[in-house]
Backbone as a ProteinNet text record, in pm:
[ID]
protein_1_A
[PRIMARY]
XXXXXXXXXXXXXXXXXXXXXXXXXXXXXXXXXXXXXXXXXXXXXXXXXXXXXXXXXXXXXXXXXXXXXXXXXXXXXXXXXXXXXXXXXXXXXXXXXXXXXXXXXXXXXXXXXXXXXXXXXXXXXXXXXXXXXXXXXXXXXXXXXXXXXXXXXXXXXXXXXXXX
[TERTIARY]
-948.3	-937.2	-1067.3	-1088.8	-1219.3	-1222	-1235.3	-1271.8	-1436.5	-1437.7	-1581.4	-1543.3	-1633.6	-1616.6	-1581.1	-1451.1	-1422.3	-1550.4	-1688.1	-1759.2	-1821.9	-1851.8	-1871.8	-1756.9	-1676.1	-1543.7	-1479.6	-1508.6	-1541.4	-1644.2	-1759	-1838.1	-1827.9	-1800.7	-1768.6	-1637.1	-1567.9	-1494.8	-1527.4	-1601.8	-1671	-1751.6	-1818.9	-1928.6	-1808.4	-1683.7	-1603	-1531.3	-1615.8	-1619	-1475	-1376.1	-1262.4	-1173.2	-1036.3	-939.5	-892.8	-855.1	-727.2	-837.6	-805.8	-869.9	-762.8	-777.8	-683.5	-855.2	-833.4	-948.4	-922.3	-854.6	-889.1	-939.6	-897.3	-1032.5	-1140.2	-1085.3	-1190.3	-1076.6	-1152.5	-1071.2	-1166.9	-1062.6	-1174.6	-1108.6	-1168.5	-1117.6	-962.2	-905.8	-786.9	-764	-733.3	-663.7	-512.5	-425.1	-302.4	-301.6	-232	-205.2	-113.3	-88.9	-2.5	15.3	-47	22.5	-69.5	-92.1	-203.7	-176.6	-326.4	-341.2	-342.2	-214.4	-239.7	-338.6	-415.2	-536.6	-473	-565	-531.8	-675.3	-692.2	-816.5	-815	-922.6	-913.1	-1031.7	-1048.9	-1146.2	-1129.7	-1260.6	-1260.3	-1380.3	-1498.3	-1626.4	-1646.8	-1771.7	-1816.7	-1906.9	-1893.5	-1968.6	-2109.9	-2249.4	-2359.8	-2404.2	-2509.2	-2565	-2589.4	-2560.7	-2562.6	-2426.5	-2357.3	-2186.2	-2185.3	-2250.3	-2232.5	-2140.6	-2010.5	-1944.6	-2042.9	-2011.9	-2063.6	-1942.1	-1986.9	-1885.9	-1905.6	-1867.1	-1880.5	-1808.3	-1973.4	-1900.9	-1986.9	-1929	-1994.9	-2119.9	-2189.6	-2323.1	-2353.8	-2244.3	-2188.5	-2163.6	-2157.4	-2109.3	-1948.4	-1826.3	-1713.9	-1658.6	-1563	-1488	-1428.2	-1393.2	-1323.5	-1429.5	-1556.7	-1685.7	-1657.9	-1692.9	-1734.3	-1613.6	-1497.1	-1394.9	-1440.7	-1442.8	-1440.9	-1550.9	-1661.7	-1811.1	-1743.4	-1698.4	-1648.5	-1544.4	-1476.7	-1391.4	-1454.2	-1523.6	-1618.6	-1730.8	-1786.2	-1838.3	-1735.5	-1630.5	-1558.7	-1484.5	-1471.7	-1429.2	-1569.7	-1664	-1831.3	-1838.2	-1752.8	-1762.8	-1898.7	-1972.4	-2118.2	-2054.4	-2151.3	-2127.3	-2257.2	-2318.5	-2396.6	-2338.1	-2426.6	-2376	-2426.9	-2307.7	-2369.3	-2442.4	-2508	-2626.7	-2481.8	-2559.7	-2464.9	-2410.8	-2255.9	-2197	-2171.7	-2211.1	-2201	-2056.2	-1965.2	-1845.3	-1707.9	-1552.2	-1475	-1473.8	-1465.8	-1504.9	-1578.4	-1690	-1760.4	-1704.7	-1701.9	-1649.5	-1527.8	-1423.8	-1359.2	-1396	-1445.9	-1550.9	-1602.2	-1709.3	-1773	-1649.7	-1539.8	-1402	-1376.5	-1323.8	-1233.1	-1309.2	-1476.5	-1576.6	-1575.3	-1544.8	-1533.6	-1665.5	-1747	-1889.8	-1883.2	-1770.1	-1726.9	-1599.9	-1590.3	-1467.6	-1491.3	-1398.2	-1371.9	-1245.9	-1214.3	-1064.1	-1026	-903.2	-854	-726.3	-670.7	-472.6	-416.1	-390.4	-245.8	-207.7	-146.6	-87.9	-174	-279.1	-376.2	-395.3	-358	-335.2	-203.8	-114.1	-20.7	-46.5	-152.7	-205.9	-335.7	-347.8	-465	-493	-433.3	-341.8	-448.4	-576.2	-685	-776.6	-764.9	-766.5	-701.6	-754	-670.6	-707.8	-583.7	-576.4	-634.8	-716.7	-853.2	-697.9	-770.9	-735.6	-659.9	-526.7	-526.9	-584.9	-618.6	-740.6	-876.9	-893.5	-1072.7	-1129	-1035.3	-1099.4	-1022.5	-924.5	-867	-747.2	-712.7	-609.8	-692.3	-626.5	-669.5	-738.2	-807.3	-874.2	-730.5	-757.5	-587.5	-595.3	-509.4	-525.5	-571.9	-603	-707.2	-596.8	-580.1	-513.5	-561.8	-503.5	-485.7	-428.7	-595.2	-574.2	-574.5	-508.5	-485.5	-547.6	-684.7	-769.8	-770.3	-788	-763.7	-902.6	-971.4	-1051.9	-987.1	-1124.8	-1101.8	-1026	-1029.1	-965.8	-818.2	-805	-670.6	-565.4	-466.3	-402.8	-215.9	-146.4	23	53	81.6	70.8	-9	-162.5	-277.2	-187.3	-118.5	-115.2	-4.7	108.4	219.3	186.4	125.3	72.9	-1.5	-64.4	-181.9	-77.8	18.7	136.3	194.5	221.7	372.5	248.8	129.3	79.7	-3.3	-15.7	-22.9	32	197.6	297.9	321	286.7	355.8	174.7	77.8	-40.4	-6.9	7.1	46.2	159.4	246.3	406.8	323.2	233.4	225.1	162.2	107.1	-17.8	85.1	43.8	109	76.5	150.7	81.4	216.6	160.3	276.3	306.7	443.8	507.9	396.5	357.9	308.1	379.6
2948.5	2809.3	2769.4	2647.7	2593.4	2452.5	2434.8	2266.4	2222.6	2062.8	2023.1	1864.9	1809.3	1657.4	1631.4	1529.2	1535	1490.1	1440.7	1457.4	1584.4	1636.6	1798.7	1916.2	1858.2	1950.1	1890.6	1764.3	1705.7	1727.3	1765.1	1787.8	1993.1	2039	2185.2	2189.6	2138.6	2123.2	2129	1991.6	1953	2046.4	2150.3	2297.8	2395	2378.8	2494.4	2612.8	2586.2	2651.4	2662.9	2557.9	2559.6	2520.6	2527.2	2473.6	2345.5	2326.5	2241.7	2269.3	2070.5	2036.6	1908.9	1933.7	1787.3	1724.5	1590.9	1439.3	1393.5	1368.2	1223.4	1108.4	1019.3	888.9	926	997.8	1036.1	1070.7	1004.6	1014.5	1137.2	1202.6	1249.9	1226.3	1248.8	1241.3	1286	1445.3	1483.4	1476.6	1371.8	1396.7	1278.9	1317.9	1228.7	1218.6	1112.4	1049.6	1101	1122.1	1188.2	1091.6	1026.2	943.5	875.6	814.8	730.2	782.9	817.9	919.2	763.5	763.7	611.1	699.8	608.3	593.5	565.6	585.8	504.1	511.6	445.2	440.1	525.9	639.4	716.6	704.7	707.8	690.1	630.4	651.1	571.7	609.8	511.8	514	378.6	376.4	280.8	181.6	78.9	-7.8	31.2	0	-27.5	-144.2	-161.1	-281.5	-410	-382.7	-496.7	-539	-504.1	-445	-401.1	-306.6	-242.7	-110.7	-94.8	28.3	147.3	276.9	433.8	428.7	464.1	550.2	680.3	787	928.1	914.5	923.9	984.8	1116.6	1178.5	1300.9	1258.8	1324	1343.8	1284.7	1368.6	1321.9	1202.6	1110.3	984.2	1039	1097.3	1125.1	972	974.4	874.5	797.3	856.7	808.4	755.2	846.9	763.3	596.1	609.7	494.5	397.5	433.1	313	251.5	338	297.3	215.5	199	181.1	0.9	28.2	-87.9	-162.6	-128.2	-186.5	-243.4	-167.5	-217.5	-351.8	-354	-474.9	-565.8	-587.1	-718.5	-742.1	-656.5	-763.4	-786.8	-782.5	-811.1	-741.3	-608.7	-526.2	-485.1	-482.6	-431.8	-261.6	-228.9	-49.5	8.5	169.6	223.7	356.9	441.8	598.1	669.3	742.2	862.3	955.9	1090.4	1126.2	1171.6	1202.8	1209.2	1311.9	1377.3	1466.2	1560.9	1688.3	1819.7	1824.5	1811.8	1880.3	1791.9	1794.1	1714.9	1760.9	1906.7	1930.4	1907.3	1851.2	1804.2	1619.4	1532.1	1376	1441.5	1489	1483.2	1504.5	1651	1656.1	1542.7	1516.4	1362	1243.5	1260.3	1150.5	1237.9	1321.5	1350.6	1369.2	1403.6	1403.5	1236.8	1132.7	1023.9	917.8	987.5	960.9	850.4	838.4	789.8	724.5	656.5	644.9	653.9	673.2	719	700	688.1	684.6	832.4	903	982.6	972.2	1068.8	1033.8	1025	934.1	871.1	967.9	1070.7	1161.7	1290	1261.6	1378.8	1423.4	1324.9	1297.8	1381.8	1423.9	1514	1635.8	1701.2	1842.8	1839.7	1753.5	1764.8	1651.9	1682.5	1613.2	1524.1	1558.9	1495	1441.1	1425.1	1290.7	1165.2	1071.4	931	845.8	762.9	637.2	553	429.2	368.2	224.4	193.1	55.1	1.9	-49.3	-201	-310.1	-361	-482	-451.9	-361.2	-307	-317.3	-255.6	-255.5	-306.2	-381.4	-437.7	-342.5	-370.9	-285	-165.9	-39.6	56.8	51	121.8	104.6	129.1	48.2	80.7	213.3	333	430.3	473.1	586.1	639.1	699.3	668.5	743.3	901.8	1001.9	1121.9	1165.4	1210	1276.9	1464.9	1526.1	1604.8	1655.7	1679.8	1719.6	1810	1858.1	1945.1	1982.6	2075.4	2129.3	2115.8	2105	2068.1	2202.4	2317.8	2456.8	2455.1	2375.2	2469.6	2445.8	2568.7	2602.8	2553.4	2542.6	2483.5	2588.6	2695.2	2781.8	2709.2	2729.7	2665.7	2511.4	2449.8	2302.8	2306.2	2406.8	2456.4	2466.5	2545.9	2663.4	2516.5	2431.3	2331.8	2211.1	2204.1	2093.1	2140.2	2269.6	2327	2320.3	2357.4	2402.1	2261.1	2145.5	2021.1	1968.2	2010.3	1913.4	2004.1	2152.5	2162.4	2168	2157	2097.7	1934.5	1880	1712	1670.4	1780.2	1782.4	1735.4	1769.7	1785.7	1615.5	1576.5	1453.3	1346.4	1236.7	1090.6	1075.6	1111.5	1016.6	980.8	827	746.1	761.3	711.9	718.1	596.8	593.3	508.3	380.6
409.4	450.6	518.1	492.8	549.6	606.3	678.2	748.3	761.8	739	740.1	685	675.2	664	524.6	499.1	312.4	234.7	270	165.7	135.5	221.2	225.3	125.5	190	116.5	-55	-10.2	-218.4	-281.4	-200.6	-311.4	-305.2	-275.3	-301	-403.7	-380.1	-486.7	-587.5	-651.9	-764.7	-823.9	-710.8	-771.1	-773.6	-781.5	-808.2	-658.6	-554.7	-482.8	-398.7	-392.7	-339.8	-506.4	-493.1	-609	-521.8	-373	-323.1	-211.2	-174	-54.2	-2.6	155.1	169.3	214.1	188.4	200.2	231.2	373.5	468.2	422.5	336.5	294.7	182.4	126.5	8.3	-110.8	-191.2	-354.2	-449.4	-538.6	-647.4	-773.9	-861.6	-1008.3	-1004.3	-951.8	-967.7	-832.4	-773.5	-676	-656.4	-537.5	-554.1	-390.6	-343.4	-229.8	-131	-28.3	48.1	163.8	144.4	279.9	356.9	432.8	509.7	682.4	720.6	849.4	972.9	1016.4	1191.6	1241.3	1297.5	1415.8	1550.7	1614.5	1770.3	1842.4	1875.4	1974.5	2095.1	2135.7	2259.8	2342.5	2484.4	2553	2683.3	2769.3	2860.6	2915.7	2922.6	2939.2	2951.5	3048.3	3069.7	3023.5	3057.8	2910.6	2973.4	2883.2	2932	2957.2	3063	3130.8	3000.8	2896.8	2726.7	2779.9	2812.6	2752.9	2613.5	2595.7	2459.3	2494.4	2426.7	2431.2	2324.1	2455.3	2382.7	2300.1	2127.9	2021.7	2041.2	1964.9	1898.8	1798.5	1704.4	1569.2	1496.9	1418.4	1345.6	1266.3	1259	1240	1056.4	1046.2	822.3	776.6	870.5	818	776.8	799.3	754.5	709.8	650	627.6	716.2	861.7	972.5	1049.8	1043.1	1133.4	1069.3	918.3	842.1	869.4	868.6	898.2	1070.1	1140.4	1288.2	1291.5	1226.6	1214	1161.5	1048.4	945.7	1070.5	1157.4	1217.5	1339	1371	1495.7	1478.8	1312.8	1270.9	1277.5	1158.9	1135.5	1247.6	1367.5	1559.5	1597.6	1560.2	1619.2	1763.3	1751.4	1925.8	1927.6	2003.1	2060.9	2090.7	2024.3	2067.2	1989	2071.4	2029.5	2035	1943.1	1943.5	2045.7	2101.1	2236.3	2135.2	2141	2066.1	1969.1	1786.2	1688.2	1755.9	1661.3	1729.2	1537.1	1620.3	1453.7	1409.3	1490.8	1475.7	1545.7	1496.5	1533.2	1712.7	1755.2	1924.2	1953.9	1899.2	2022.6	2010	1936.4	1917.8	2067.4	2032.8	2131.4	2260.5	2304.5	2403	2443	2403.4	2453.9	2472.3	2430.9	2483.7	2577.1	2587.8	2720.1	2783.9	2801.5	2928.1	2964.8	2907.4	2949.4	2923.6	2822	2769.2	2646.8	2557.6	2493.2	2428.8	2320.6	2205.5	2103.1	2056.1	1946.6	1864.3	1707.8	1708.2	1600.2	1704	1643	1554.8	1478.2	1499.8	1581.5	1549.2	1691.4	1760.8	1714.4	1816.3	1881.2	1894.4	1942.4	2072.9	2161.7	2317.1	2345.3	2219.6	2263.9	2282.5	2191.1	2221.3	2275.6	2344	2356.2	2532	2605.7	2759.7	2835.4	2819.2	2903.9	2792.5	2663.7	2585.6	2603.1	2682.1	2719.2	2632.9	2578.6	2525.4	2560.2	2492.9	2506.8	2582.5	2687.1	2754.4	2622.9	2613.6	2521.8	2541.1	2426.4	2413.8	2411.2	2520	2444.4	2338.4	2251.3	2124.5	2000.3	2055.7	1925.3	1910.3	1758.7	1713.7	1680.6	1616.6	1583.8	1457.5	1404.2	1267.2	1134	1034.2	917.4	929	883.9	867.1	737.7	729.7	653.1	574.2	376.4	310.9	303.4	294	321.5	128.6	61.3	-96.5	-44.8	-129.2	-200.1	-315.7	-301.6	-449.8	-513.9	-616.8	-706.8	-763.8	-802.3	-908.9	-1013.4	-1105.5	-1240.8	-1339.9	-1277.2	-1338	-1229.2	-1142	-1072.4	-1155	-1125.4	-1244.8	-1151.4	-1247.2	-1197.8	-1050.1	-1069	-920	-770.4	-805.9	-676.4	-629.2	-786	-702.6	-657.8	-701.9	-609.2	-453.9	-450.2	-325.3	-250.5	-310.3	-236	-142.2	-217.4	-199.5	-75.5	-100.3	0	139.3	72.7	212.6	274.9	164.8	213.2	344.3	283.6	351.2	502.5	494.3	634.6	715.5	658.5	761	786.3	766.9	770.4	880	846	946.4	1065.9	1117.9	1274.5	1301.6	1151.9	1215.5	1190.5	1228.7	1192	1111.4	958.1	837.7	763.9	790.2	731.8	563.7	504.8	378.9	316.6	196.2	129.2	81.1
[MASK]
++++++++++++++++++++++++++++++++++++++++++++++++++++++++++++++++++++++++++++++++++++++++++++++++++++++++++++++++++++++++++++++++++++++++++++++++++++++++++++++++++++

């Protein structure tokens, strides 16, 4: 098993290197839908002397950077990036040190106790949620997409991702 940002993990796919990937916000040729990942806004940092709010987002441009990015234009919120961030621990890190926001899944503040929920109204509503694919390599065989499914659905159990 491997984690890393779904363009990273779609394009390994595509060179063969995995059969079954779950994609957060990323489509591929064989892939199918599982559900759409709720957001919620987390944070609490202080604006800068602009009033420009600190973000954290990953370094990859991920799909969730790019929505929060896209959501933060069409409310015209003023915000700049705290320095990029390599990895999903450190985005959080920099939230629960209180350096930034960011938006995670909704329910992340449950495992995670000194992640606080961003003020309501700060920032609007949450970003839509992000559909959640299921990709396939172009060789995986009826078994892998067995095995990719079962083991889809009980990684997912834990997150908020709504029925389509």
């Amino acid at each position: 098993m491997t984690t890393g940002l779904s363009s990273a993990l779609a394009d390994g796919l595509a060179r063969g290197e995995f059969e079954a990937t779950l994609l957060p916000g990323t489509e591929t040729p064989r892939s199918e839908v599982l559900g759409r990942l709720r957001l919620a806004w987390f944070g609490e940092a202080p604006l800068d002397s602009g009033g420009s709010l600190p973000m954290a987002f990953d370094s990859g441009r991920s799909a969730l950077s790019t929505r929060i990015m896209d959501t933060l234009a069409e409310r015209k919120v003023a915000w700049h990036s705290v320095p990029w961030c390599s990895d999903p621990l450190s985005i959080r890190a920099s939230v629960q040190a209180g350096l930034a926001y960011t938006a995670l899944p909704a329910n992340t503040h449950h495992n995670h106790l000194s992640l606080r929920p961003t003020p309501t109204g700060l920032l609007g509503p949450p970003p839509a949620p992000l559909l959640v694919h299921l990709a396939f390599s172009a060789t995986a065989r009826k078994p892998v997409l067995e095995a990719a499914r079962a083991v889809a659905r009980a990684t997912l159990r834990a997150l908020p991702v709504l029925p389509l």
